[in-house]
C-alpha positions in Angstrom: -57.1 36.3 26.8 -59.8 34.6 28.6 -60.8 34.3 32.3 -61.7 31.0 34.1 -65.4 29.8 33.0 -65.6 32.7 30.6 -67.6 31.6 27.3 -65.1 31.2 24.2 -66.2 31.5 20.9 -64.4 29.1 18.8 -65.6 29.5 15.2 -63.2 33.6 15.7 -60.1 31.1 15.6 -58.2 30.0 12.8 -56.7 26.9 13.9 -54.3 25.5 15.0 -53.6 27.9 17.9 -51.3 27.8 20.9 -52.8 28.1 24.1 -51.1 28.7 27.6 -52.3 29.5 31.1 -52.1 32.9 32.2 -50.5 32.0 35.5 -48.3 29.7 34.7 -44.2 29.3 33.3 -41.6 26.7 32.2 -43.9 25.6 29.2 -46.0 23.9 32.0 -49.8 23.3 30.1 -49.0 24.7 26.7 -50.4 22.8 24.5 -51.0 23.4 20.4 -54.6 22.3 19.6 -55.4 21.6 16.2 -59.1 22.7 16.1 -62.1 24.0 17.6 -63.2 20.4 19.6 -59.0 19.7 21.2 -59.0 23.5 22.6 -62.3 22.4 24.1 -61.4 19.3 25.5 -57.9 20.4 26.5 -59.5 23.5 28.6 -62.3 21.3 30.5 -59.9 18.7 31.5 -57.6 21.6 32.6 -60.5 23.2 34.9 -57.9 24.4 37.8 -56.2 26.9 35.3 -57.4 30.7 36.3 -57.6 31.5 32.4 -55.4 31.3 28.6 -53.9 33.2 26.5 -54.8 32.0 22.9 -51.6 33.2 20.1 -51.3 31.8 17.0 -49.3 29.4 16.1 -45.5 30.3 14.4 -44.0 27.4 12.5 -39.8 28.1 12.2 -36.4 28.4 14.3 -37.2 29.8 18.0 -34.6 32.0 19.3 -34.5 34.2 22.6 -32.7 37.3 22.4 -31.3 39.0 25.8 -31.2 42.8 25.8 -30.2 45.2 29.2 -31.5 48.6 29.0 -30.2 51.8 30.7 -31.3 54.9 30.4 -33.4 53.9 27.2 -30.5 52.9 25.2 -30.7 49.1 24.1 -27.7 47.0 24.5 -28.0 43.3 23.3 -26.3 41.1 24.8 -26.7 38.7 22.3 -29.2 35.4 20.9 -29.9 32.2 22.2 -30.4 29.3 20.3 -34.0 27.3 21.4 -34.4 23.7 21.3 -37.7 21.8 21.9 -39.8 19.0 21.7 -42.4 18.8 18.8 -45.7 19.6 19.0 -48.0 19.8 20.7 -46.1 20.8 23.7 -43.1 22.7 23.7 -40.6 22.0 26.4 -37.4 23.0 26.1 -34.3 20.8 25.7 -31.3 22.7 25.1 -30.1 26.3 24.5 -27.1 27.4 22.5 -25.2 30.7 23.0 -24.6 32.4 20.7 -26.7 31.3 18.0 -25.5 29.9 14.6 -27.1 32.2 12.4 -26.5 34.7 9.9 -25.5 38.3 9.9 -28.0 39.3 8.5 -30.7 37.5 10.5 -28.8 38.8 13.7 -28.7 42.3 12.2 -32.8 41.2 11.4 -34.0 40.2 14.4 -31.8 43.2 16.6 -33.5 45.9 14.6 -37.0 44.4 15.2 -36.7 43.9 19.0 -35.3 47.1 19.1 -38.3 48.4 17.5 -40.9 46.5 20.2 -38.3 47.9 23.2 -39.0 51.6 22.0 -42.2 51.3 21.5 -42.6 49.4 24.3 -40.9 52.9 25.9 -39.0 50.2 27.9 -36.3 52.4 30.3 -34.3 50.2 32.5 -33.5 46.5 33.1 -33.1 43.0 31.8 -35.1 41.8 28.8 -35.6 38.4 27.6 -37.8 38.7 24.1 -38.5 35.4 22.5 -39.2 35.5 18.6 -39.6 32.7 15.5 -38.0 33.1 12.6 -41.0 32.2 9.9 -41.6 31.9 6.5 -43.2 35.7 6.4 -40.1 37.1 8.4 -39.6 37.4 12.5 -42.3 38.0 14.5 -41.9 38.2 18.5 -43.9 35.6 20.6 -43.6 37.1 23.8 -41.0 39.6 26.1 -40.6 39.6 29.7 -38.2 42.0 31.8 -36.0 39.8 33.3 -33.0 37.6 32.6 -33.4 34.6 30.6 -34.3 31.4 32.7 -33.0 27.6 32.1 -29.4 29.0 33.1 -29.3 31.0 29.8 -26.6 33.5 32.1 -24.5 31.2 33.0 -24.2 30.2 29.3 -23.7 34.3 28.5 -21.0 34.1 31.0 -19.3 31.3 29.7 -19.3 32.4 26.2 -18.8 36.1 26.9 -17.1 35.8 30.2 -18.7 39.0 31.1 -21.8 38.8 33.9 -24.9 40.1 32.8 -26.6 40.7 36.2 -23.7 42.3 38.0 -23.8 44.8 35.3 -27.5 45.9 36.1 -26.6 46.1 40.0 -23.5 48.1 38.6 -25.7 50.8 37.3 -28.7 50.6 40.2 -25.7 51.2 42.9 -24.0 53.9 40.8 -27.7 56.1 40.4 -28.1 55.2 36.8 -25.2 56.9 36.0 -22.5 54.7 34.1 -20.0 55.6 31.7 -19.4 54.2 27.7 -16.8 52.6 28.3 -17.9 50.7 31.6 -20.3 48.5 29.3 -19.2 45.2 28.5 -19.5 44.6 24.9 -20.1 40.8 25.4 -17.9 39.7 22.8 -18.2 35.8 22.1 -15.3 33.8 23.6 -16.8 30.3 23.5 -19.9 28.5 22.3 -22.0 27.0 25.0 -24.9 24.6 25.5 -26.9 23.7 28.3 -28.9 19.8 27.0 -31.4 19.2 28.8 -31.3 15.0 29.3 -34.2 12.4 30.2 -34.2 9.1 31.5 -36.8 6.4 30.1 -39.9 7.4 31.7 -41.9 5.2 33.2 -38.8 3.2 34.3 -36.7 2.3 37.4 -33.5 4.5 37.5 -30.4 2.9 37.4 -26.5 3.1 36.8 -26.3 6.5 37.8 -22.7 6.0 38.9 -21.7 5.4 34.8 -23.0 9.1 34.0 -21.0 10.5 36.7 -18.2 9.9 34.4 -19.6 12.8 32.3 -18.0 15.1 35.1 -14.6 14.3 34.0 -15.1 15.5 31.0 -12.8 18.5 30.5 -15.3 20.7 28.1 -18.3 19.8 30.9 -18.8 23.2 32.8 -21.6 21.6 35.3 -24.1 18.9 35.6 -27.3 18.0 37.5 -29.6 15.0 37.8 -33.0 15.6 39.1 -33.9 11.7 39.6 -33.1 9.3 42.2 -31.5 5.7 42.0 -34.3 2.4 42.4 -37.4 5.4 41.8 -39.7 5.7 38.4 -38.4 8.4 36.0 -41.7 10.4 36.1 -43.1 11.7 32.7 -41.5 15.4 31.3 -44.7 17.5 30.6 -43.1 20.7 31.4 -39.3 22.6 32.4 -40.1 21.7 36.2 -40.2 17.7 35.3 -37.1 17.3 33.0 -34.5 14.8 34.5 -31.2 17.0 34.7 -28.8 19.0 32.7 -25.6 19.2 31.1 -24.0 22.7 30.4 -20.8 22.2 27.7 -19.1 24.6 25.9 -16.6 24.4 23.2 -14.5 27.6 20.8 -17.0 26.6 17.8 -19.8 25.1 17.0 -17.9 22.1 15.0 -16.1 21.7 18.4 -19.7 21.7 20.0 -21.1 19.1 17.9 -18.0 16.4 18.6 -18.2 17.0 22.5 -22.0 16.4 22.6 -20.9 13.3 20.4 -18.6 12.7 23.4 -21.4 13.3 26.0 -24.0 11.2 23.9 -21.6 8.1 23.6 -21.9 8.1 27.9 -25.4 8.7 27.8 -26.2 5.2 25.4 -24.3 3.5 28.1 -28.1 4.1 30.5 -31.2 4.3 29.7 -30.7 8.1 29.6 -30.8 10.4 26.5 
């Protein structure tokens, strides 16, 4: 970690490295430099940032996996699905809950955070731990104790029908002291997926009235649009500037991919995608 105006030796790196402010969230100035001279130039021309965080870069599948602690005892909650854009920023542009994957990753990747949470001697609340599934194994990229943002509850709630966070104040009005049984066991119900859509940026918005239709949908759980008719889309560099979102949700993930089909088929219709 570096401070603002602190000297950086850049010949210690092995490049490329991800760097990201200290101070900031929502992917906003995370950029993946490539060597010594674009973490140079990408730092000077971001001179208002109060210091980075330098990690090293993980190439694989990103997943987020939501955990709620009581008492020291782990109970998962289950794994999240990460969609972004490519290099060299990351924002994210959907979620999917639960994730498509194996077993045996899921067994994988529980046992590892599990580890971190323990050693971590982590006692009571939410967790969101985010982790890449590389070539060398799993590795953990960062954990924060909190719920997952970018409406990643609502999606646990919709798949799960159980509510993560009225749980916690469950157990913070009841002294800590909660019984076995009164633990949901968040067994998936439904697959769901919040996609994150953009309009052309650069251009005049129009013909929002035509994705309105994607309200009637029947599988469409909610839907927000974040630009205004006759103004310039403006540019996504981060979470904060993305145009709106869709949440969906379908009883598999064949069912998922034919109702984003659905969803998509509206969204050619505009200059959104």
């Amino acid at each position: 970690m570096y401070k603002k105006n602190e000297d950086i030796d850049y010949s210690k790196f092995t490049f490329p490295v991800i760097i990201k402010p200290i101070d900031q969230s929502g992917s906003r100035t995370v950029h993946l430099c490539s060597d010594a001279n674009d973490m140079y130039l990408f730092i000077k021309n971001n001179y208002e940032v109060d210091g980075w965080i330098v990690e090293e870069y993980l190439e694989g599948n990103e997943y987020s996996v939501e955990t709620i602690t009581i008492n020291r005892k782990h109970y998962f909650v289950g794994i999240t699905e990460k969609i972004k854009t490519s290099p060299p920023r990351f924002v994210e542009l959907g979620h999917v809950f639960p994730a498509d994957i194996s077993i045996n990753l899921y067994d994988n990747i529980k046992k590892i955070v599990k580890r971190f949470l323990d050693g971590a001697k982590y006692e009571f609340g939410p967790c969101h731990t985010e982790v890449i599934v590389t070539k060398d194994g799993v590795k953990i990229v960062e954990s924060q104790a909190r719920f997952g943002g970018d409406q990643i509850n609502k999606l646990i709630e919709i798949s799960t029908e159980e509510d993560a966070e009225e749980l916690i104040f469950k157990v913070l009005s009841q002294k800590m002291k909660i019984e076995q049984n009164e633990i949901p066991k968040f067994h998936k119900k439904n697959i769901s997926k919040i996609k994150y859509i953009s309009y052309k940026e650069g251009e005049e918005v129009e013909r929002l009235n035509e994705i309105n239709t994607i309200y009637d949908l029947p599988f469409v759980h909610s839907m927000s649009l974040e630009v205004d008719e006759g103004r310039l889309a403006p540019y996504i560099v981060d979470s904060k500037s993305r145009h709106g979102y869709i949440i969906f949700s379908a009883k598999n993930h064949n069912e998922l991919i034919d109702y984003e089909r659905q969803i998509n088929t509206i969204l050619n219709k505009t200059n959104f995608s």
